[in-house]
C-alpha positions in Angstrom: 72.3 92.7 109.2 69.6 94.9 107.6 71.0 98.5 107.1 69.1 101.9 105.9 71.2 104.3 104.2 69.8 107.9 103.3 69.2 108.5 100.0 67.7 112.0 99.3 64.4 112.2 101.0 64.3 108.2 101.2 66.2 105.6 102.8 67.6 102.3 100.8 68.0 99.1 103.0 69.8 96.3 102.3 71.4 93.3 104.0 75.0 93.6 104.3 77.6 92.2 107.2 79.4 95.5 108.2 80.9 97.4 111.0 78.8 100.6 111.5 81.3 103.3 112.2 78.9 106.5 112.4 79.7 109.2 114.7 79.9 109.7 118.4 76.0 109.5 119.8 76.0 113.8 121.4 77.5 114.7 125.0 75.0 116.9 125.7 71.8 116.3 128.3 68.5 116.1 126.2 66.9 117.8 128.9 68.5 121.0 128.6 66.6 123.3 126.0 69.2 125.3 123.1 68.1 128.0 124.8 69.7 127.6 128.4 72.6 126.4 126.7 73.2 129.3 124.9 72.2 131.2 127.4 74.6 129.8 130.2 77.2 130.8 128.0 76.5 134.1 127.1 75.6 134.4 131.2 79.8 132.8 131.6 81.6 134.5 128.5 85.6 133.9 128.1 88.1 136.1 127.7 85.9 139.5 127.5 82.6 141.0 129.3 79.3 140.1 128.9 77.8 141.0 126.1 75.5 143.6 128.0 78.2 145.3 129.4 80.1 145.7 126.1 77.1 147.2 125.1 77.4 150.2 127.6 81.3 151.4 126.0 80.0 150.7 122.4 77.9 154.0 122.5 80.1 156.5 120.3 81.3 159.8 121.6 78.7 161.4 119.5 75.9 159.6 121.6 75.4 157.4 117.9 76.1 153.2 117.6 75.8 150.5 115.3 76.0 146.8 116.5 76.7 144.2 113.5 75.8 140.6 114.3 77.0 138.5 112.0 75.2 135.1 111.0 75.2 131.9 109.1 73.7 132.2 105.6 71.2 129.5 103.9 73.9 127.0 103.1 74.0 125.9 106.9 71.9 124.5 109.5 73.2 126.9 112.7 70.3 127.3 115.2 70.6 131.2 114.5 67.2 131.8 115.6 68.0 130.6 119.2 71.6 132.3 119.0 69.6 136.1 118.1 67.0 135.2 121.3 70.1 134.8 123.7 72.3 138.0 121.9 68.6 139.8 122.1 68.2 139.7 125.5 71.4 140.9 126.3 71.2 143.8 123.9 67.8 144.5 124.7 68.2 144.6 128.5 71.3 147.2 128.1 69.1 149.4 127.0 70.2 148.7 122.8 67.6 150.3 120.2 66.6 147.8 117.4 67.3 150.7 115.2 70.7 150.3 116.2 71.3 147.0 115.4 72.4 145.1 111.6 72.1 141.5 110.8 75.1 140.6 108.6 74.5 137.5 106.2 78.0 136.0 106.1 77.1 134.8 102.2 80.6 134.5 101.2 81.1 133.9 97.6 77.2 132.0 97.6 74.4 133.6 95.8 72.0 136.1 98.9 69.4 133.9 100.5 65.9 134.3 99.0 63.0 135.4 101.1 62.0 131.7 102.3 65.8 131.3 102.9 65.7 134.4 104.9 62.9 133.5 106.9 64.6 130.1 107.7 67.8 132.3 108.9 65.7 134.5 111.4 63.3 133.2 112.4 60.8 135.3 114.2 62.6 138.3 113.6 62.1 137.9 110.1 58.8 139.9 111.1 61.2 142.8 112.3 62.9 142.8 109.1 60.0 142.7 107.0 58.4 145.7 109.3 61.7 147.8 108.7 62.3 147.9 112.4 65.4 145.5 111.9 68.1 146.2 109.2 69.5 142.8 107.3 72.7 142.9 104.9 73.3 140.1 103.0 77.1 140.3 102.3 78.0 140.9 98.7 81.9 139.8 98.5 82.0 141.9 94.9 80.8 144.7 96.6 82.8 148.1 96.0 82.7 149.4 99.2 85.1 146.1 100.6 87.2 148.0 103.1 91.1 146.8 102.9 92.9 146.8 105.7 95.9 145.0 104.6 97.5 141.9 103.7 98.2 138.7 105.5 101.8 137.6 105.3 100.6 134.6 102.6 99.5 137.6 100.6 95.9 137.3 101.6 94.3 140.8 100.8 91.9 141.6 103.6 88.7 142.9 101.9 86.2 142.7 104.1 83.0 144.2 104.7 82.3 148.1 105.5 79.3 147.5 107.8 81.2 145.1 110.0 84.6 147.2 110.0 82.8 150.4 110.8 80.7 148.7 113.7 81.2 150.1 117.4 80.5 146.6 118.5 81.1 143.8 116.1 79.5 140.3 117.0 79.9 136.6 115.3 77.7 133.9 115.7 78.5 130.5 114.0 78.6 126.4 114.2 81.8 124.6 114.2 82.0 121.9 112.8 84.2 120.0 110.2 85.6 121.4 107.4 87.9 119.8 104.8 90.8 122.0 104.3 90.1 124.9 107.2 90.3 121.6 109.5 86.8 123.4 111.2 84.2 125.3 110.4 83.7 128.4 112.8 84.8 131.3 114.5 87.6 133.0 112.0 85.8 131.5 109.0 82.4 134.1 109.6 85.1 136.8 108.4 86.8 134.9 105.9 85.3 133.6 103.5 82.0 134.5 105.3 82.4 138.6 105.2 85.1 139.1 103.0 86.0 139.7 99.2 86.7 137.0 96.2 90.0 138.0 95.7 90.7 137.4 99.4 88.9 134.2 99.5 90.4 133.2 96.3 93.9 133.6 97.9 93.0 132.1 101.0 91.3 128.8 99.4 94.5 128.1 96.8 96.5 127.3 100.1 94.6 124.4 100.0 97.1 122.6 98.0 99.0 122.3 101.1 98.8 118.3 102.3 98.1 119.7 105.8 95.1 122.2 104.8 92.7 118.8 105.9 89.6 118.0 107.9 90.2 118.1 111.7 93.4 119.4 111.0 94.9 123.1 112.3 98.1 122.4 113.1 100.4 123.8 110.5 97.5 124.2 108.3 97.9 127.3 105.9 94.3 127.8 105.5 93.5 128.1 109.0 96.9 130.2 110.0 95.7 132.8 107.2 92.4 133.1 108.2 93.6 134.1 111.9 95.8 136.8 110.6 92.7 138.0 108.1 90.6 138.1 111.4 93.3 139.7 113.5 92.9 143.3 111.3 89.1 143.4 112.3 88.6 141.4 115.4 85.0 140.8 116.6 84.7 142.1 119.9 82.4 139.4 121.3 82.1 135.5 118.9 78.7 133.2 119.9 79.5 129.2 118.6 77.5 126.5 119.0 78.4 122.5 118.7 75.7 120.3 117.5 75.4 116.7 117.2 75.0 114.8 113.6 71.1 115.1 114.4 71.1 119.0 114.8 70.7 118.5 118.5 72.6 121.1 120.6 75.8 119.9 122.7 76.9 123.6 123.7 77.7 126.7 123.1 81.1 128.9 124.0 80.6 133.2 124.3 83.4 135.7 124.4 87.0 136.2 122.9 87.2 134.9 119.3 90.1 132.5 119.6 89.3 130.7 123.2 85.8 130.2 121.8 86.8 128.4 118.6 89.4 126.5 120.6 86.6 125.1 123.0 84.3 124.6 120.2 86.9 122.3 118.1 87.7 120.5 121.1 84.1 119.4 121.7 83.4 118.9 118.0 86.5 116.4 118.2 85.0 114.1 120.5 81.8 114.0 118.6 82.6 113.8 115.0 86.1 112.0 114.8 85.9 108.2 114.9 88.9 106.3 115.5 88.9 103.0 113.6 91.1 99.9 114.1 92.3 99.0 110.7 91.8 99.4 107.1 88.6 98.8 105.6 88.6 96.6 101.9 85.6 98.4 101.6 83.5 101.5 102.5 80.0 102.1 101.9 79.3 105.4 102.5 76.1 107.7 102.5 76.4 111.4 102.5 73.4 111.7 104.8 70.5 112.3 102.3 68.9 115.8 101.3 70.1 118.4 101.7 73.7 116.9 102.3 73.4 114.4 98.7 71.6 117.1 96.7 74.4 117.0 94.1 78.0 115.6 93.5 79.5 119.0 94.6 78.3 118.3 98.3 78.4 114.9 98.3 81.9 114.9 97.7 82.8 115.9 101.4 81.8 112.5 102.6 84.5 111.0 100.7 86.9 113.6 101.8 86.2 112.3 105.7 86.3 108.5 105.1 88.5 107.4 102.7 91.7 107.1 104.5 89.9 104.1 106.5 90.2 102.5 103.0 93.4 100.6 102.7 95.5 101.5 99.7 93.6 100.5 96.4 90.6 99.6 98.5 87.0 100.6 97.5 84.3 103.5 98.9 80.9 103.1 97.7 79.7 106.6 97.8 75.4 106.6 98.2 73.9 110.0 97.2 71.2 110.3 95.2 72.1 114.1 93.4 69.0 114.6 92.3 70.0 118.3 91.1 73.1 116.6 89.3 77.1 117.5 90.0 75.9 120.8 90.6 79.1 123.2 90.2 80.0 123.5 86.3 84.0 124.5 87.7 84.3 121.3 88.9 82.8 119.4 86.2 84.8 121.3 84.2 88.2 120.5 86.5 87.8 117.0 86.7 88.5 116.3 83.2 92.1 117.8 84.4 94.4 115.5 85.2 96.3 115.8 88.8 99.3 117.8 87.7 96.7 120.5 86.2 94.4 120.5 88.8 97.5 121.4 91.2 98.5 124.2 88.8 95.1 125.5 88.7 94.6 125.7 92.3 98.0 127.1 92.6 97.3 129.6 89.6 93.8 130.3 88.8 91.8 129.3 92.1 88.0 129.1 90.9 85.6 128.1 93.4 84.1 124.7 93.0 87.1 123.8 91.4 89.0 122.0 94.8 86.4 119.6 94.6 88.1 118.2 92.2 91.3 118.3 93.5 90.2 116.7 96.8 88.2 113.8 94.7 90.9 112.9 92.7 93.3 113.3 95.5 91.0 110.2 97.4 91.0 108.5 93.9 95.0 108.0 94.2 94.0 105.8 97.2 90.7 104.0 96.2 88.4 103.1 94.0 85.2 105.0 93.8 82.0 103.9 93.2 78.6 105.9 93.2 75.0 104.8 93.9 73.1 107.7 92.4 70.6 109.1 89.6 73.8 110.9 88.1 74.8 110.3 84.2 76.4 107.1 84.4 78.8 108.1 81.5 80.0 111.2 82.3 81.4 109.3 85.7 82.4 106.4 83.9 84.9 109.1 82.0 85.8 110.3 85.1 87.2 107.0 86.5 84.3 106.4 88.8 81.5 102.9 88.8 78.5 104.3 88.2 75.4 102.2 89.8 71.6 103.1 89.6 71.1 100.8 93.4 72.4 99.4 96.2 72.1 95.8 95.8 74.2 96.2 92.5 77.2 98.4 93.2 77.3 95.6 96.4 77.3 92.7 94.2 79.6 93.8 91.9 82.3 95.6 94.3 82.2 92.9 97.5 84.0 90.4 97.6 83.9 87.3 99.8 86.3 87.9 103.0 86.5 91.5 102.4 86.3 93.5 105.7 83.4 96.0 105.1 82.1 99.2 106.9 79.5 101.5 106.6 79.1 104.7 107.7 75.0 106.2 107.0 75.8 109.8 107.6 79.3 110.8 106.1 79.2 114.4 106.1 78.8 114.0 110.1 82.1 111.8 110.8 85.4 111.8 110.2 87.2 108.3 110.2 90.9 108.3 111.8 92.9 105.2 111.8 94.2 104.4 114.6 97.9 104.0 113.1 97.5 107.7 111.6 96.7 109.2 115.4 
C-alpha cells in the first residue's frame, strides 16, 4: 500500500505492507463551532459557580480586584483565543473592568514568547495588550518575587508566582493531552511547571525516574501525585480545559473545580489518543507528525516514548523526523553520551531540564532498536547506538525483513500504542 509520512513541512511516500495504527478519528460533531463548545461548558461548570457569578464575591473589601487567567505559552497549540472569548463574556457581562484583569503566560522553565508568539497566543486581544488596556505577564520561573507557600511531602518546594497567589479570582485555562511522565498534560500542570519556580520544577521532574511516572499513566505516578499537592497550596478557583483531536479539531471542553475537570478531560483524551494493539510489532515505522512536532531530536523523541512498547523485545522502531533545527537541547546531547546507570544518578541528583530525554530514549533503547530517517549528523547518532538514514526507502530496505509484521503510525506525538496483554 502507498503510505505518506510527514516529514517537516513535506510528506515522504512509500510502498510498504503495514498495519496503520494512528489514533482514534475525534468524538466530537464537526458541526458544532469551538465556540459553543466552550461555551456550553462554561454555561454547565462542575463542582463551583459560573464563572460570572464568582466574579460578584471576588471584589475585595476595599472595592479593589485582580483576576489572573492563566494560559498556554508558545510551545503549545491550545485554542486560547476561543478559551479568552468564552472567559470574556462571562467577565465582561459581570460587570469586570479590563483594567482588572492579567493574562498569565504559564512559560515554565521555556524562554517568554516573542511578539509574533504572542500574537499567536491571543489572538485578537493582542490589540488590547498592545493598546495597554490589557495587562500580559509572561511567567519568569527565576523570578525573585516567587511566593513560597510550602513544601509537598516529596519535598517539592512550592514557588509559584506572586501575581497568581495574590489574585482575588485565579483562573486556568489549558489542553490535556498526553504527557510522558505526568501521564497528561493539563489542569495541575498550568501551576507546575507552568507558574512555578526551577527549583520546584527541578524537584518535581527527577521523580521521573519512577517506572510508573509514564504516558497515560496517573495511578501511583509520583509526578502527577506531587503536582496535586503543589496545586493544593494555591488552588484556582475556576480551571477551563479543552480536548482536541490529533488534527487540532475541538472534541470538548470541561469548566469548574480543578480536579473534576482534569478527570473528565483525561477520560475523553483516553478514548481518543490510546490505541490498543493486538500483538507485538517486529517493526515500527514511526513519524513524529512533521513541523513543528519533528523540528529537532528533543521533540521528536516523544513519539518513541508512546510507541515502542508495541515493539516486541529486541524489535525495531524506525523513527521519521526530519530535525531540521538539529537535536536541539545541548543537556541532552550532552546526557546521552551517559550510560544508564549515570543517567539515573543524574536524574536522581542533578535534574537538568532536557536531560530526561535521554533517560526516556535510552530507556526504549533497552527494548528496540532505533533507527532514524532524518537530516541529523549521521555520526554523532551512530555513537549513540542509533541507524542513521538520510530516506525512507533505505532505512526500509535495510531494517525489514521478509515475514516481519510491520506497523506504521504517521502522527506519533498524537497516539499512544497499548498492547493488549499490558491492559
Amino acid at each position: 500500500m502507498l503510505l505518506k509520512f510527514p516529514y517537516g513541512t513535506s510528506v515522504l511516500e512509500i510502498e510498504v505492507e503495514a498495519v496503520p495504527l494512528d489514533s482514534n478519528p475525534t468524538s466530537s460533531n464537526p458541526n458544532d463551532p469551538p465556540h459553543d463548545v466552550i461555551k456550553s461548558a462554561l454555561e454547565h461548570p462542575v463542582g463551583t459557580k459560573r464563572l460570572r457569578d464568582l466574579c460578584v464575591v471576588s471584589k475585595g473589601k476595599m472595592g479593589g480586584r485582580k483576576i489572573v487567567i492563566v494560559v498556554d505559552d508558545h510551545t503549545r497549540a491550545t485554542p486560547t483565543e476561543f478559551m479568552l472569548d468564552g472567559i470574556m463574556k462571562e467577565l465582561w457581562g459581570a460587570g469586570v473592568e479590563t483594567a482588572e484583569l492579567k493574562i498569565l503566560v504559564a512559560c515554565g522553565t521555556h524562554e517568554p514568547p516573542v511578539e509574533s508568539e504572542l500574537r499567536r497566543i491571543l489572538g485578537k486581544y493582542y490589540e488590547l495588550y498592545k493598546s495597554g488596556e490589557l495587562e500580559v505577564e509572561a511567567h519568569d520561573c527565576d523570578a525573585a518575587d516567587l511566593v513560597r507557600l510550602g513544601e509537598t511531602s516529596r519535598k517539592t518546594p512550592v514557588l509559584i508566582n506572586k501575581s497568581y497567589v495574590d489574585a482575588t479570582l485565579r483562573i486556568l485555562t489549558g489542553d490535556i493531552t498526553l504527557h510522558y511522565y505526568a501521564g497528561f498534560g493539563g489542569g495541575r500542570k498550568s501551576l507546575i511547571p507552568g507558574i512555578s519556580g526551577r527549583e520546584s520544577i527541578k524537584k518535581n521532574h527527577s521523580l521521573l525516574i519512577d517506572e510508573r511516572a509514564t504516558t497515560a499513566n496517573l495511578e501511583g505516578n509520583p509526578v502527577h501525585l506531587d503536582m496535586c499537592e503543589f496545586a493544593a497550596f494555591a488552588p484556582p478557583h475556576f480551571t477551563l480545559n479543552v480536548v482536541a483531536d490529533a488534527d487540532g479539531r475541538l472534541v470538548d471542553a470541561y469548566a469548574g473545580e480543578l480536579n473534576t475537570v482534569f478527570e473528565r478531560g483525561v477520560a475523553a483524551a483516553r478514548k481518543i489518543f490510546e490505541k490498543h494493539v493486538s500483538g507485538n510489532f517486529d517493526v515500527l515505522i514511526v513519524s513524529a507528525g512533521g513541523f513543528p512536532k519533528d523540528r529537532s531530536l528533543y521533540q521528536a523523541t516523544k513519539a518513541i516514548e508512546h510507541c515502542y512498547r508495541a515493539v516486541k523485545q529486541d524489535g525495531k522502531l524506525i523513527l521519521v523526523a526530519k530535525c531540521d533545527e538539529g537535536i536541539g537541547n545541548k543537556y541532552f546531547e550532552e546526557w546521552m553520551e551517559f550510560d544508564e546507570a549515570e543517567l539515573e544518578r543524574a536524574v536522581r541528583e542533578n535534574f537538568v531540564l532536557g536531560g530526561h530525554k535521554a533517560f526516556y530514549l535510552r530507556r526504549a533503547m533497552r527494548k528496540v532498536k532505533i533507527s532514524i530517517v532524518s537530516e541529523l549528523d549521521t555520526g554523532k547518532l551512530g555513537e549513540w547506538g542509533i541507524n542513521s538514514y538520510s530516506s525512507l526507502e533505505e532505512a526500509l530496505k535495510e531494517e525489514i525483513k521478509e515475514g516481519d509484521k510491520v506497523g506504521v503510525v504517521r502522527r506519533g506525538m498524537d497516539v499512544l500504542l497499548v498492547p493488549l496483554a499490558a491492559k
